[in-house]
N, C-alpha and C positions, 0 to 999 in steps of 0.2 A: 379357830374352829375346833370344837370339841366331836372326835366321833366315838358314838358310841359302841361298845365293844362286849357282847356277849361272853355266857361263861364258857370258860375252856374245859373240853372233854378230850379225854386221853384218847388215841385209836386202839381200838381190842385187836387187839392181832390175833387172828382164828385158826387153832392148832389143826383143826382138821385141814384148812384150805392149805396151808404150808404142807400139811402131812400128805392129801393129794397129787400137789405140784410134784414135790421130792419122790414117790412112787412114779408119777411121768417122768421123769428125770432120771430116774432108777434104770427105768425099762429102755427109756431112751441109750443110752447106757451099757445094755446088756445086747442091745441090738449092732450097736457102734462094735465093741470086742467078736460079735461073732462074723463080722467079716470081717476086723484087724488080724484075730488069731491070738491074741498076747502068747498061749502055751507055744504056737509055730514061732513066734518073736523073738522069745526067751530059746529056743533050740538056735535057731538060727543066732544067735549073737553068739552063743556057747560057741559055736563053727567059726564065725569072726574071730572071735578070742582066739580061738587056736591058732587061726592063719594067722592071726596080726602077733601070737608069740616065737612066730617060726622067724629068726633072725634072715632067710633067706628074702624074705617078702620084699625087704628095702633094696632089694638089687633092681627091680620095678619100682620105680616113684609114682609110678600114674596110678598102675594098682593098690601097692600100700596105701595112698592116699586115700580111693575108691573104699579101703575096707575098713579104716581109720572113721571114715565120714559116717559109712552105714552105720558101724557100732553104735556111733555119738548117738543118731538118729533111732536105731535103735532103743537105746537107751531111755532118749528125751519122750517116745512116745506112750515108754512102759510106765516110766517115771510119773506122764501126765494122766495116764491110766490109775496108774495105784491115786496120785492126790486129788483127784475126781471124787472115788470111793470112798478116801477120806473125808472128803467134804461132807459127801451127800451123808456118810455115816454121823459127822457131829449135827448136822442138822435134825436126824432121826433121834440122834439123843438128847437135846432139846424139845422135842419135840414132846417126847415122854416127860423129860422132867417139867412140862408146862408151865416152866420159869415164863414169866411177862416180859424181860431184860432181854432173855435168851431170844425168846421165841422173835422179839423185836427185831434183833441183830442175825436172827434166821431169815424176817422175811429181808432185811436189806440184803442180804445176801446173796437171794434166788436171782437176780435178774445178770448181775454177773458168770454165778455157776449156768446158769441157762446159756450164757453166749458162748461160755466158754467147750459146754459142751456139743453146741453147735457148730461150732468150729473145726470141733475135733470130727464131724459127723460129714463133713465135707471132704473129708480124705477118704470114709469108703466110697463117696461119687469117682473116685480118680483113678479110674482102674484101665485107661488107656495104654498102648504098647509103650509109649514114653512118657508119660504122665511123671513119672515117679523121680525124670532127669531135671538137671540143674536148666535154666532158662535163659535162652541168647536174646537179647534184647535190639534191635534195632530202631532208632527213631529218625525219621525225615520230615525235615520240615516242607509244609506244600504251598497251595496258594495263597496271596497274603503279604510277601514282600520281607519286610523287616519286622511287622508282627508274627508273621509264621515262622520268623528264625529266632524270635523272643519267645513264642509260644512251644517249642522240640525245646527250648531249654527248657522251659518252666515244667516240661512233661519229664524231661528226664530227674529234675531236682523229685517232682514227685513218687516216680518210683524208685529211687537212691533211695527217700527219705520213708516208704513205705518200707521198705527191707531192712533200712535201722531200726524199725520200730518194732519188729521179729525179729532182730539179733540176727539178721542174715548179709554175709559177707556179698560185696559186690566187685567186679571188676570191672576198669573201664578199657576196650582193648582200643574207641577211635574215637576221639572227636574231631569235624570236621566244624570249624568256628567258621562264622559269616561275618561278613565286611563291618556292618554300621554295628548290630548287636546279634547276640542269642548265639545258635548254631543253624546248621547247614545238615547237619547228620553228625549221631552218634550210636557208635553201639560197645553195649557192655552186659555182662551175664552177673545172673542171680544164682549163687551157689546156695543152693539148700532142697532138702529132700520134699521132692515133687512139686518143685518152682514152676516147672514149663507144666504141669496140669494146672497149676494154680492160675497162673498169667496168662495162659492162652486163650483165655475169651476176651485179654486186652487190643489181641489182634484187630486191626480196622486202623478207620478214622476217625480223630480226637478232630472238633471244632468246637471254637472258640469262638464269642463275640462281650468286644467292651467297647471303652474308650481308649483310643488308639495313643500309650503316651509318646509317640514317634509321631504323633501330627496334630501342627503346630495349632489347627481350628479346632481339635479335639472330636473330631468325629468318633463314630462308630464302624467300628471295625471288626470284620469275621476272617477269623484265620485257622489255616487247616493243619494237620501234622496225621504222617501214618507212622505205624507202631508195627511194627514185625515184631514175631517171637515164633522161634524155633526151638527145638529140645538140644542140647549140646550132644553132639557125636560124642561115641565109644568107642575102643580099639575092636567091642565084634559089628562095626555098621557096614564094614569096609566098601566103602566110597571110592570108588576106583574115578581118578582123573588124569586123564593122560596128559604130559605135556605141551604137546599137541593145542590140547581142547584150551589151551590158558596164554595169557599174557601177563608178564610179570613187570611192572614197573615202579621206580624208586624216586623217592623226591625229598624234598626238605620241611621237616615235620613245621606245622604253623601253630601261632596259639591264641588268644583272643584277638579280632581286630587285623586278622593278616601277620599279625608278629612273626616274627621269625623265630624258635623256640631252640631249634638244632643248627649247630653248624655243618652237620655231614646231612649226606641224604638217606634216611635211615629210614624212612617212610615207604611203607611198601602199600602197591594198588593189584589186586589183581583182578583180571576181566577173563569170567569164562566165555569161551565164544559161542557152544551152542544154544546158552541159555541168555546170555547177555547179564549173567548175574556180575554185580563191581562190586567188591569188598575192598575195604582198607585198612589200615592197622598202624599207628604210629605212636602208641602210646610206652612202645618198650622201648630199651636203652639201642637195642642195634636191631641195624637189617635182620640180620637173622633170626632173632625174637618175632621182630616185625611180622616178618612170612609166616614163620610157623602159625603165629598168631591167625594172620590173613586166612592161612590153607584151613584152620579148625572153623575160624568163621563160613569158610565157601563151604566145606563138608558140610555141614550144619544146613543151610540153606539147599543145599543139593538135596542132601536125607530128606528135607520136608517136601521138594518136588518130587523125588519120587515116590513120597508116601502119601504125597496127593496125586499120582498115577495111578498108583496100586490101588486107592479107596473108589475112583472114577472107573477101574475095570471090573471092579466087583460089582458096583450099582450096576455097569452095562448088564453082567450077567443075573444079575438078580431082579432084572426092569424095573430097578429103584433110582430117586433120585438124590443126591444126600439134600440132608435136611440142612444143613449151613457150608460153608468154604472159607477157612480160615486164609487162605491166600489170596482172597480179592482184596486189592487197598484199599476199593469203594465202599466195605463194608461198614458202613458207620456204628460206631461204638459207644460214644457219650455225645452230649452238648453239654457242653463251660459257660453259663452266660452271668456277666459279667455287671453287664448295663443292659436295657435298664432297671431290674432285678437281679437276686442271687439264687442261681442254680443249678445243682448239678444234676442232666438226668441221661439214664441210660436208653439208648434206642430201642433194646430188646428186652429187656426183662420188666422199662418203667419205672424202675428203683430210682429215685430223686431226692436229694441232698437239700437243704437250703442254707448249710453252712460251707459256701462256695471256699475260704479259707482253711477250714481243717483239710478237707479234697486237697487241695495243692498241697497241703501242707505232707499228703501221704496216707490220709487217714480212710482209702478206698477199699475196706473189708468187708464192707455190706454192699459197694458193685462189685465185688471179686466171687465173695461166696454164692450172692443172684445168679452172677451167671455162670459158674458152677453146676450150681439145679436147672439152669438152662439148659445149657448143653446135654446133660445129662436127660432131661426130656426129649431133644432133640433127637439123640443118638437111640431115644426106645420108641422114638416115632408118634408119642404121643402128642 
């Protein structure tokens, strides 16, 4: 069969419509730096710099590090600033020179510089008292069985693999492996500037439904997992925990499957007792690691109860209600569905996926940045 095939006509790419996009994108742009500050950014590293060449700084490791990191960050955001300007700048000249070639390669352009500057447009939303800290990660697998311990891994593998995809370091401080597969809980932190503003609309519950590959007639299976995220404590939060209030116990670290991983019991559990909060920690070399680990995990979790006390005395006094609660587990956050279609969608914003693959695979910046501007209406009450 022969089909017929009309003449081919070039696409005119129209210098004005590029020339108006790049003017939104301009402005867009100028509105982003005047709540960054770049000139505040650029003083402010200058003051880094100083601290970080005072040879005394490294007698604190926690702080050098703290001002080591700002700088980078610093740095990265002035950095992303200036090649912005550049961009939108060759497009403008292009634009003038109403090259056909140029102007081509201008418009493929816009749809990239457009995310990219949306992206960066997401950081003036984040202006939280902790927004700006690194992000503690918690996941539990819930009901479901051996699909919900299959399902806390596949959630963890997905946020590991969203933070390699931004060059952002992760640590793991616990996994707690389940019998047949998956896990049982794990928690690990996202180091990079304004992680816990970024991730904290992942708070909730993650459910899942597919085909269940742990049952042997292949049914259909819905399985739950909840997702903590706190901001990492600071030396000024101070978290006062009496001994008293806590229980400390040690065991024999495990690894997939029950394995046995350590020969000592190096594995620390602690249980506060007013709150019933349990933290674990067995992924360092000794007990002692362990705890310290353990005690930043509970501070961390403590910090968020109290700063969900303090927000709950304010609305008393203000006869307001808040508008969301990051600390309910019930608060459902996406559907994963699996079978008998591919979807990912979110319960509050509606933002929906249908390539259920990249999602796992990490690729969740269009529900991250959604509810972002969620929140952020939330919190103006509109």
């Amino acid at each position: 069969m022969v089909l017929a095939v009309g003449p081919v006509t070039s696409h005119s790419v129209s210098s004005a419509e590029i020339g108006e996009e790049v003017k939104g994108l301009t402005t867009t742009l100028e509105s982003i730096e005047a709540v960054l500050g770049p000139d505040d950014m650029r003083r402010q590293l200058d003051t880094l710099e100083a601290q970080a060449a005072d040879p005394d700084l490294w007698n604190d490791q926690e702080r050098a590090q703290q001002v080591t990191r700002k700088m980078a960050s610093l740095r990265a955001d002035l950095g992303r600033l200036d090649a912005l300007h550049s961009r939108l700048d060759d497009l403008s000249a292009a634009i003038e020179l109403e090259d056909a070639d140029l102007l081509a390669e201008a418009e493929s352009s816009l749809p990239e510089l457009r995310s990219d500057i949306e992206q960066l447009e997401i950081r003036t939303l984040l202006s939280g008292d902790y927004d700006e800290r690194d992000a503690l990660i918690t996941i539990n697998s819930g009901t479901g069985g051996t699909d919900a311990a299959d399902w806390a891994e596949m959630l963890l593998r997905m946020y590991v693999r969203w933070a390699e995809r931004h060059e952002y370091p992760t640590e793991v401080y616990d996994t707690s492996y389940a019998e047949e597969a998956g896990i049982k809980s794990a928690t690990f932190v996202v180091k990079a500037p304004f992680a816990y503003g970024t991730l904290a609309g992942e708070h909730g519950r993650h459910r899942l439904v597919r085909i269940s590959p742990f049952d042997n007639q292949a049914r259909r299976q819905t399985s739950f997992a909840d997702v903590d995220v706190t901001p990492v404590v600071e030396q000024t939060d101070h978290v006062e925990i009496p001994d008293e209030d806590i229980r400390v116990d040690v065991y024999r670290s495990s690894g997939p499957g029950g394995q046995g991983v350590n020969t000592t019991d190096s594995a620390v559990r602690i249980t506060h007792h007013p709150t019933g909060i349990v933290v674990t920690c067995q992924n360092e070399r000794s007990q002692i690691q362990n705890r310290a680990r353990a005690m930043e995990v509970l501070q961390a979790k403590l910090l968020e109860v109290r700063r969900q006390q303090e927000a709950e005395e304010m609305d008393k006094l203000r006869g307001t209600k808040q508008a969301m609660s990051f600390g309910a587990g019930e608060n459902k956050v996406r559907d994963y569905v699996l079978h008998p279609y591919q979807l990912v969608k979110d319960a509050r914003t509606e933002v929906e996926v249908g390539n259920t693959g990249a999602v796992l695979d990490g690729d969740i910046d269009a529900f991250i940045e959604a509810e972002v501007r969620w929140r952020r209406t939330q919190a103006d009450g509109h």
